[in-house]
N, C-alpha and C positions, 0 to 999 in steps of 0.2 A: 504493500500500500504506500510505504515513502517514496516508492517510484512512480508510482503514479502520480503522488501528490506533486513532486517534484515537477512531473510534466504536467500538470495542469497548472503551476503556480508559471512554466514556460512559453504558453497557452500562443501567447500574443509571439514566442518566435518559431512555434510549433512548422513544420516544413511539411506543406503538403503536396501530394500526389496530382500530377497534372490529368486529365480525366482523360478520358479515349471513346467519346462518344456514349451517345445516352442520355436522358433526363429520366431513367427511373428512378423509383422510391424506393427504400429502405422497404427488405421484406424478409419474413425467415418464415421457413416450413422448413417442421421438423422431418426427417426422412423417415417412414415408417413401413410403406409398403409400397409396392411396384411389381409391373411386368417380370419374367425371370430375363436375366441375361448369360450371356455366354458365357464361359469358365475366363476364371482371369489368366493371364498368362505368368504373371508372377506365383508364387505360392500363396494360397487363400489363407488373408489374414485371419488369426486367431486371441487379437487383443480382446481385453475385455472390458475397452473403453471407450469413449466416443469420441469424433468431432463436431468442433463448430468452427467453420470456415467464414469468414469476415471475408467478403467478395467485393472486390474492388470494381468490377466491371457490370453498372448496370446494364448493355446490351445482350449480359450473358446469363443474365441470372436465370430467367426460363429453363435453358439448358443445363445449370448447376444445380437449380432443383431436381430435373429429370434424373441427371446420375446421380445424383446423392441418396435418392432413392431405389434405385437400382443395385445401388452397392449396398445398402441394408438388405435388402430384395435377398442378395448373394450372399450375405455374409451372417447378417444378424447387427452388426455394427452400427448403429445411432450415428446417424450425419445430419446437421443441422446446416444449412447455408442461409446467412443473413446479406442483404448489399445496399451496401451505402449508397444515399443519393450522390448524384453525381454533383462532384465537386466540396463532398463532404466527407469523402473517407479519413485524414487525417483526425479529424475531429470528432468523428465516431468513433473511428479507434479507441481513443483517449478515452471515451467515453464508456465503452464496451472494455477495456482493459482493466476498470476501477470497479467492476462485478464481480461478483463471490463465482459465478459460471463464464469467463470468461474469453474468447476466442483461443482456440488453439493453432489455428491456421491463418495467417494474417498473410500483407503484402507492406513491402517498401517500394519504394521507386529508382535506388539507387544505393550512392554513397552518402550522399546529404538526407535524404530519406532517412538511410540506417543511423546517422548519429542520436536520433531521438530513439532510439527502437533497439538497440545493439545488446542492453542490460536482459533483455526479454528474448534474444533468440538461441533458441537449441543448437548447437553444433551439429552442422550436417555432413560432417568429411566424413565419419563412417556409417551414413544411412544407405542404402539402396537405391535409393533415386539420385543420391551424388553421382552412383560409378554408370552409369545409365544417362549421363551426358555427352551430346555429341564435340565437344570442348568447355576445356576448364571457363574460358571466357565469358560461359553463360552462369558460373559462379561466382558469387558476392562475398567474396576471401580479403579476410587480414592473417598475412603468414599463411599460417596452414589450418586455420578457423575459416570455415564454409559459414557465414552467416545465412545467405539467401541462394537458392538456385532459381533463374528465369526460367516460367514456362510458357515462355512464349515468344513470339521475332511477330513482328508486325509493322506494317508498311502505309506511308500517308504520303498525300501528295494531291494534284486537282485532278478529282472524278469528272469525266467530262463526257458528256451524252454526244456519241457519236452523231447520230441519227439527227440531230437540230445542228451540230455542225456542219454537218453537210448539208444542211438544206439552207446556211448563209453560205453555201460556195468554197467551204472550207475543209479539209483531211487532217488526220492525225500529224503526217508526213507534213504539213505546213508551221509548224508549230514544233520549233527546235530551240529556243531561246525567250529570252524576254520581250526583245523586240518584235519578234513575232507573236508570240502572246499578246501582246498590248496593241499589235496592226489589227489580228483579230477583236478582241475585246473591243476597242474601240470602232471597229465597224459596224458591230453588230450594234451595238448604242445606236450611234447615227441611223444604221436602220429597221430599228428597237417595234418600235408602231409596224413597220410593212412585215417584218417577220412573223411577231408577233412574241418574241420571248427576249429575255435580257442575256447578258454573257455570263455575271456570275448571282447566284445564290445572296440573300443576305447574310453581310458580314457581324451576323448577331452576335453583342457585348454582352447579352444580359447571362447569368452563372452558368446556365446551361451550354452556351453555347463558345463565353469570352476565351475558354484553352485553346482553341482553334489560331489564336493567333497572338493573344499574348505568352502565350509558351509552345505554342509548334510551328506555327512561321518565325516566331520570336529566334528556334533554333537555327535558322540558316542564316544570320550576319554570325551570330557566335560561332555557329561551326564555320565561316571562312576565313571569322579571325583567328580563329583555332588553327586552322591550314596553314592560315600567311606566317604566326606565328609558330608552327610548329609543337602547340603544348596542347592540353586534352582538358586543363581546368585552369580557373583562376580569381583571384583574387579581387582583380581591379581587371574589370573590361573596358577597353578602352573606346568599342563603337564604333570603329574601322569602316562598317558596311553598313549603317544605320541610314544613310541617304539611299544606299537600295534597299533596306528594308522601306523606309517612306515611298521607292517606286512602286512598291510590290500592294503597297497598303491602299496608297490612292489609286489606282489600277481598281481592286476590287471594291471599295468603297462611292467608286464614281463610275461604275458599269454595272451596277446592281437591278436589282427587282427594288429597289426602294431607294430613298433617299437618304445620305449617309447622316441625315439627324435625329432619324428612325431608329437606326443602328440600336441605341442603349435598350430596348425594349423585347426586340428582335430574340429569339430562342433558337437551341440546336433543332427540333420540330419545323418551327419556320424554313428552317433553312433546308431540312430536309426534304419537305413536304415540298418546296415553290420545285425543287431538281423532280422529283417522283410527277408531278404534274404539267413537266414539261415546259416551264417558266424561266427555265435559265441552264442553258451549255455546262456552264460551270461550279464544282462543288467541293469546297476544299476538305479533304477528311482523310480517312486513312480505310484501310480492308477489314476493318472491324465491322465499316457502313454494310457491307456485301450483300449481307442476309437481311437488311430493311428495305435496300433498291432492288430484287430478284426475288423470282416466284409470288404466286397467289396475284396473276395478272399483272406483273408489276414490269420493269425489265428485263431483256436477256442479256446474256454473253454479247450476246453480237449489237446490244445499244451500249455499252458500255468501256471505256477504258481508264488508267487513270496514266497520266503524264506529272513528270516533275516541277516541280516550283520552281521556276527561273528567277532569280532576282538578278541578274545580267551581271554575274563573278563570276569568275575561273570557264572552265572548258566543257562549255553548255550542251554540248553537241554528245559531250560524254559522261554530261549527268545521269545518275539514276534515283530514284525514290528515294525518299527517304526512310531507314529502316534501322529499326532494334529492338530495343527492350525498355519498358522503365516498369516493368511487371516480375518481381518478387514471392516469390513463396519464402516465408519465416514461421517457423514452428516455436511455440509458447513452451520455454522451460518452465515457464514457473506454473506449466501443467502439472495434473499428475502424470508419473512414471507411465501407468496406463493410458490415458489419453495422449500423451505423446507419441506411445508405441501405433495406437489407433489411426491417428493423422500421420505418423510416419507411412503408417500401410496403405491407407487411399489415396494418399499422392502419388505412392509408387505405382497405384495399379491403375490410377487414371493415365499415366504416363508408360505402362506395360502392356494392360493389358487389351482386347481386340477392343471390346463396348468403349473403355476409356478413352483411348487414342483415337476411334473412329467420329463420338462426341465430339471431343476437341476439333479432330479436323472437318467435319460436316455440318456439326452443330454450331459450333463456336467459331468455324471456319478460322483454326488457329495456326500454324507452322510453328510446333514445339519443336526444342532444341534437346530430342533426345533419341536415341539408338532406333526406339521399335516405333517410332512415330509414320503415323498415315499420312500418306498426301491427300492436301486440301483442296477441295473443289474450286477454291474460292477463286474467281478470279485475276484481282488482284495480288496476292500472291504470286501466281503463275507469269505475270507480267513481271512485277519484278524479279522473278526468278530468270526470265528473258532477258531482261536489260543486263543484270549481271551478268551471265550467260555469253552476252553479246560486246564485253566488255566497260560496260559504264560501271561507275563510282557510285553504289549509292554511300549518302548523304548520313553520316552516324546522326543518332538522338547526341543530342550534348545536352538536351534542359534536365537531367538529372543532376548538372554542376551548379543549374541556375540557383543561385544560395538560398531563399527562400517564398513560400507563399506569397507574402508579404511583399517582396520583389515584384512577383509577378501581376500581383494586385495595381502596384501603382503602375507597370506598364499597362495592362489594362485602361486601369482609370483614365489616361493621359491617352491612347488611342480611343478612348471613346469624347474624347473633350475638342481633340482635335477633329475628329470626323462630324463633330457637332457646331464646329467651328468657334465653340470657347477657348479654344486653348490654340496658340501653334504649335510647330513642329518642333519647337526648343523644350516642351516640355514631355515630349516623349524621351528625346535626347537624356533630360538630366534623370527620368525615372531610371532608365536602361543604365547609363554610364553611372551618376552619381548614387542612385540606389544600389544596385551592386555592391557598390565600396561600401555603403554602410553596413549593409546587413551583412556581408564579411566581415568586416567589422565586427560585428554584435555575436557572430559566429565563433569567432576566434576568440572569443572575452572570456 
């Protein structure tokens, strides 16, 4: 309990988890009965304890219900899955960690993620699902202490409805850079009324929807200066590409389905919903979207692609998506002995065995980073597995350096001030550059 108190009395520098699409609501169903399923391919766990899985990912929760019950189904084993609203997991956490029934199964986002969460994670160098990584890389290690293993690689960038591009005159194949980007975007504007659809989607600020761009567009000036410079974190950013992050911002805020003073009210739904209805070319997201725009009358394969984020740096011709990780598994020492062994065995068998893996890749439409993992239907995936394939760079996550929530917050606020026309572009400038420095700052204290 001192630990926790400790992190609630931290509260205000508490570091939260950048969201990955969604506006569901916090939900738990306890696992209690299901269909049968397949035999697992690991050894059937025999703990005689339970979990509760703290789900970071409301677009997935439907599907972590389904197997949580499944593996009771199989096992006898109690799985509870609860998922934080989006945009709220840090502080549910917090919140759910200071109960007598605690989560056993949590998520961090990273490094900075882990410094509030480090006291509370199991050691996982000698579990089962360690050695059942396709590289160490996708483990979250100080020394030879495994804090977290990623299960999952997942990929963002602009979803763009083939099908309305071509009917302003335009292909995939035209659209290799930014300038080309922005020749389209802006024609279709000019002729917005004869088309009848806009170029991009609303650039909605409001909680649901602001991670889209003040922490994953947010990541491509940091990852260039990350490049130019050579290093992978830091201290003091110094904002190098922060005038192409501004080209990349007005670009999509001044070719929209709305008016960029709209913006602060605007939701992830809005923005989903105007792309699903054919209202706009353009949709900035990542392959999490897949399973919202496809089937039950909605898209196919063949309306759909997603291309990279140009902000007109380095060798555009041989960019590729942007793609990683900021998704954690951390198992609760301060569980019992039993329930640790519980949650050690269904992570390993969502990740072994045939039901688990085929979930993830179908359901979840996930690409885990592990041995017995299924290929995923998902489109996107597949494309970037292309462009890599074909030799382009995708574009590493680097906002798991970005120092805190808080950070991120006032880049927000400050692109929603300036796309409102309260604020200029100097005070995006000092959130990005001078926030930074502080909250490392307050990190380092």
């Amino acid at each position: 309990m001192k630990k926790v108190l400790a992190l609630v009395l931290a509260l205000c520098l508490a570091l939260s988890l950048a969201a990955c699409g969604g506006s569901g609501s916090s939900s738990s169903t306890p696992a209690a009965s299901g269909s049968g399923s397949e035999p697992a391919a690991s050894t059937t766990p025999t703990a005689a304890g339970s979990v509760y899985y703290l789900n970071f990912k409301p677009e997935q929760d439907e599907a972590w219900q389904t197997l949580a019950k499944a593996y009771t189904a199989e096992t006898g084993v109690p799985v509870t899955v609860v998922t934080a609203a989006s945009g709220e997991y840090e502080t549910t956490l917090m919140a759910e960690m200071g109960k007598s029934e605690a989560p056993t199964l949590f998520q961090v986002n990273g490094p900075v993620g882990l410094a509030n969460w480090k006291d509370y994670c199991y050691d996982l160098s000698g579990s089962d699902i360690y050695t059942q990584l396709t590289s160490d890389d996708y483990a979250l290690k100080e020394g030879d202490t495994v804090y977290g293993i990623a299960y999952v690689i997942e990929s963002y960038g602009i979803i763009t409805n083939k099908t309305l591009l071509e009917k302003a005159g335009y292909t995939l194949e035209d659209i290799q850079s930014f300038e080309d980007l922005k020749k389209v975007a802006e024609d279709i504007t000019s002729r917005k009324d004869e088309l009848g659809f806009a170029a991009f989607t609303s650039a909605g600020m409001d909680g649901s929807s602001d991670w889209r761009f003040k922490t994953h567009l947010a990541n491509l000036p940091v990852y260039f200066e990350y490049q130019e410079d050579g290093i992978s974190t830091t201290d003091a950013i110094k904002g190098t590409y922060l005038d192409n992050y501004k080209a990349i911002w007005d670009l999509y805020i001044n070719n929209s389905t709305c008016e960029p003073s709209e913006l602060s009210a605007k939701t992830g739904d809005d923005s989903r919903n105007e792309f699903l209805a054919g209202e706009a070319v353009f949709f900035q997201n990542g392959s999490w979207e897949y399973g919202n725009l496809t089937g039950e009358g909605k898209y196919t394969d063949d309306d759909l692609a997603m291309i990279p984020i140009y902000i007109g740096v380095g060798d555009e011709a041989n960019q590729g998506l942007c793609t990683g990780t900021e998704n954690y598994w951390c198992v609760n020492k301060e569980a019992s002995e039993d329930d640790i062994q519980a949650t050690l065995d269904f992570i390993n068998w969502c990740v072994t065995s045939e039901q688990g893996t085929k979930a993830m890749a179908d359901d979840m439409g996930f690409v885990i980073p592990f041995k017995t993992a299924q290929e995923s239907p998902n489109l996107f995936v597949k494309q970037d597995a292309e462009m890599t394939a074909a030799g382009k760079t995708p574009v590493s996550w680097n906002f798991t350096t970005m120092p805190s929530e808080e950070w991120k917050n006032g880049v927000g606020s400050a692109l929603t001030a300036y796309a409102a026309g309260t604020s200029d572009w100097n005070g995006v400038v000092s959130a990005f550059v001078d926030g930074w420095a502080s909250e490392a700052a307050l990190n380092a204290a």
